[in-house]
Structures are given as C-alpha cells and as structure tokens.
FIKOL-535025 format. One record per residue: x negated, y negated, z of N, C-alpha, C in turn. Coordinates in steps of 0.2 Angstrom, whole numbers, padded with zeros to 4 digits, always signed. Last residue first. Example, Ala and Ser with C-alpha at 12.3 -4.5 7.8 and 13.67 -1.06 7.14 Angstrom:
residues 2
-0064+0011+0035-0068+0005+0036-0064+0000+0039
-0066+0028+0039-0062+0022+0039-0066+0016+0039
This chain:
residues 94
+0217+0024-0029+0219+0019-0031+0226+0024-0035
+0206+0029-0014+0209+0031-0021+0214+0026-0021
+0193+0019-0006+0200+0022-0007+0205+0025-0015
+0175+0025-0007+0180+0019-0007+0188+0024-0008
+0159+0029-0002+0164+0032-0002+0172+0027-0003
+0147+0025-0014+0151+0024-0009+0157+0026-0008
+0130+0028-0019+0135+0029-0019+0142+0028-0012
+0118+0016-0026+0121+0020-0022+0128+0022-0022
+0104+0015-0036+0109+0015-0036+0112+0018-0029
+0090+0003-0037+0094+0008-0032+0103+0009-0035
+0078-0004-0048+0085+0000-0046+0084+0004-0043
+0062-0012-0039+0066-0007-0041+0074-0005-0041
+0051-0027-0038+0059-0023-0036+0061-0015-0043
+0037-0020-0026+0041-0022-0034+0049-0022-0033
+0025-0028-0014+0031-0026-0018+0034-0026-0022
+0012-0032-0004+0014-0032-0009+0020-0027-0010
+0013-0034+0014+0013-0030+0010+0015-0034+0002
+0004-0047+0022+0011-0046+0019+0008-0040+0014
-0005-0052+0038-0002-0046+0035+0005-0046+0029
-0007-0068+0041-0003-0065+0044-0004-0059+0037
-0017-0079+0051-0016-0075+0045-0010-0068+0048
-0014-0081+0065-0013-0087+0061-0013-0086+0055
-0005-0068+0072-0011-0073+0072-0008-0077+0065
+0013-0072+0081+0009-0070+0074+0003-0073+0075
+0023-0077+0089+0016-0073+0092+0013-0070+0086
+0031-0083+0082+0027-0087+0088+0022-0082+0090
+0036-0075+0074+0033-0078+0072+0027-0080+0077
+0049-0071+0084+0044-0067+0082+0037-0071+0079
+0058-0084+0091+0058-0081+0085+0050-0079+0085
+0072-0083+0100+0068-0084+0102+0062-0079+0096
+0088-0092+0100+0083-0090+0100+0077-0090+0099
+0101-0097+0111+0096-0099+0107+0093-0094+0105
+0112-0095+0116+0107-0095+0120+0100-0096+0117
+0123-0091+0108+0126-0095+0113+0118-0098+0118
+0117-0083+0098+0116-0089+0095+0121-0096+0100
+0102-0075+0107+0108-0075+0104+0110-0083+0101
+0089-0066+0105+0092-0069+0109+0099-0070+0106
+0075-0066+0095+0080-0059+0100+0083-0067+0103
+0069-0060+0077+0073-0064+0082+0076-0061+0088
+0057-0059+0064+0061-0054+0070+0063-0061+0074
+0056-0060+0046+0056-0063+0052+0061-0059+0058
+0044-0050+0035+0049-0048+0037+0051-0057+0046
+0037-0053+0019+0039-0054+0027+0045-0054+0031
+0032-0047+0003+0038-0047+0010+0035-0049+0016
+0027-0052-0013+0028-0050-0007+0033-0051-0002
+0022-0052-0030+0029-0051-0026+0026-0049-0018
+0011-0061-0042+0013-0055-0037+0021-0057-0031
+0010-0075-0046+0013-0070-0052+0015-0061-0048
+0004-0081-0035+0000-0077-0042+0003-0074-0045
+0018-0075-0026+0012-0078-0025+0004-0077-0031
+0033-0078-0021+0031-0076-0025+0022-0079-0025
+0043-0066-0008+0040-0072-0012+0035-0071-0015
+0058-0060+0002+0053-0059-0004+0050-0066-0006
+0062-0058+0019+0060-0062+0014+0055-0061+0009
+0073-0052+0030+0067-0050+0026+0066-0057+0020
+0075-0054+0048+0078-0055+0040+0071-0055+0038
+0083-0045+0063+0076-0046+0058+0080-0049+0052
+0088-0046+0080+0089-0047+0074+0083-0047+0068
+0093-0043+0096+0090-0042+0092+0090-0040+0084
+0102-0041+0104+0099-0045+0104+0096-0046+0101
+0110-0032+0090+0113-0033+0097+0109-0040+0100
+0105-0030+0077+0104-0026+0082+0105-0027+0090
+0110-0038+0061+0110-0039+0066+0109-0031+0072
+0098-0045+0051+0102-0038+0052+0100-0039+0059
+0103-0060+0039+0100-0055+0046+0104-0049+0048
+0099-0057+0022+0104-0058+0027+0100-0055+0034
+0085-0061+0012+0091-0055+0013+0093-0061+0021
+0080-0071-0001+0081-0070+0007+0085-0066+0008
+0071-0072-0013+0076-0071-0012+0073-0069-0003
+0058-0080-0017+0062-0076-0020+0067-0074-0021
+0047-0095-0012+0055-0090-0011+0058-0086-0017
+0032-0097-0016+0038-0098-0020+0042-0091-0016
+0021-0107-0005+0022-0102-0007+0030-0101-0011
+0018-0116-0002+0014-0115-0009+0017-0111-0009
+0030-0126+0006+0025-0121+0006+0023-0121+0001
+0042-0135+0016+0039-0136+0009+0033-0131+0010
+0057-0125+0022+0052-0133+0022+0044-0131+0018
+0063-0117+0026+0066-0121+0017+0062-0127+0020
+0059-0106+0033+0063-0113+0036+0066-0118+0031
+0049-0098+0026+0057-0095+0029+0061-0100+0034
+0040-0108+0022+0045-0104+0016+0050-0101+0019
+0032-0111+0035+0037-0116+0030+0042-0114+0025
+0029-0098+0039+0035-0101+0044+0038-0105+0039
+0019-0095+0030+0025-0091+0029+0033-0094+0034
+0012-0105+0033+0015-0106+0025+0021-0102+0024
+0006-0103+0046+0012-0109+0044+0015-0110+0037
+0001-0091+0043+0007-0092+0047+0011-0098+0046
-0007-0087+0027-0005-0092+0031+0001-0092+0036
-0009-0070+0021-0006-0076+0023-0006-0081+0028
-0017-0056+0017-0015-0061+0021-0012-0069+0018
-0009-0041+0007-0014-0049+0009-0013-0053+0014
-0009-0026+0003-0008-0030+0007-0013-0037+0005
-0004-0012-0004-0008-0015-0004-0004-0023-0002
-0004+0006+0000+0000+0000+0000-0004-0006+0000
C-alpha cells in the first residue's frame, strides 16, 4: 500500500473548506458510532488520489472533540483508486 506524508495543517485546512494545496475530492458523510464518529476524505495531489480519514467523539449537545489534535505534524495518507462496487439490496416487491 503506498503511502505519503502530509502536512497536518493542510490536511485540517482541506477538511474545514479553508484554503490548502491540497484539491478535495469528495467528502463521505459522518459515520455515526454513538460517541463516536469518523468522515473520510478523498484528495487530489500530483494527479494521485488519497484518503484521510477525520475521527470525532463527543456530541453535538457538547461539542466535540476532533482526532486531528493529536496528529504529528506530518501525517500518513494512504494512496487510492476509485473502483465499481456493485451492491445488492434487499427492497419491497412492487
């Protein structure tokens, strides 16, 4: 799996919509797990595709308290390609 580092402030400015080098791709939805929530973000760097993933715990009556804060200042992003996934679902006969 091939990896780079990144800037922590670049990657905080790209998942805040405040200004970066780096190019937003798409932003998935937060996945909610009770205290506890991640959203992933694809971007674009050199013509390559990568992921960070941002982790949150708290709530939104209590603030939260966001994973980044404890990132070193380079941060690990796996490179990625998009691929079809097909899925199957079970839905109501019509």
């Amino acid at each position: 799996m091939a990896t780079l580092e990144f800037r922590k402030e670049d990657l905080v400015n790209l998942m805040f919509g405040d200004e970066s080098p780096l190019e937003l791709v798409e932003a998935g939805k937060w996945g909610d797990e009770g205290k506890y929530s991640h959203k992933d973000f694809i971007f674009k760097h050199e013509g390559k595709f990568y992921e960070v993933t941002l982790d949150r715990s708290g709530s939104y009556f209590t603030d939260y308290n966001y994973g980044y804060e404890y990132w070193d200042d380079e941060v690990q992003c796996r490179e990625v390609v998009k691929k079809e996934k097909v899925v199957y679902v079970w839905v109501g006969k019509e």
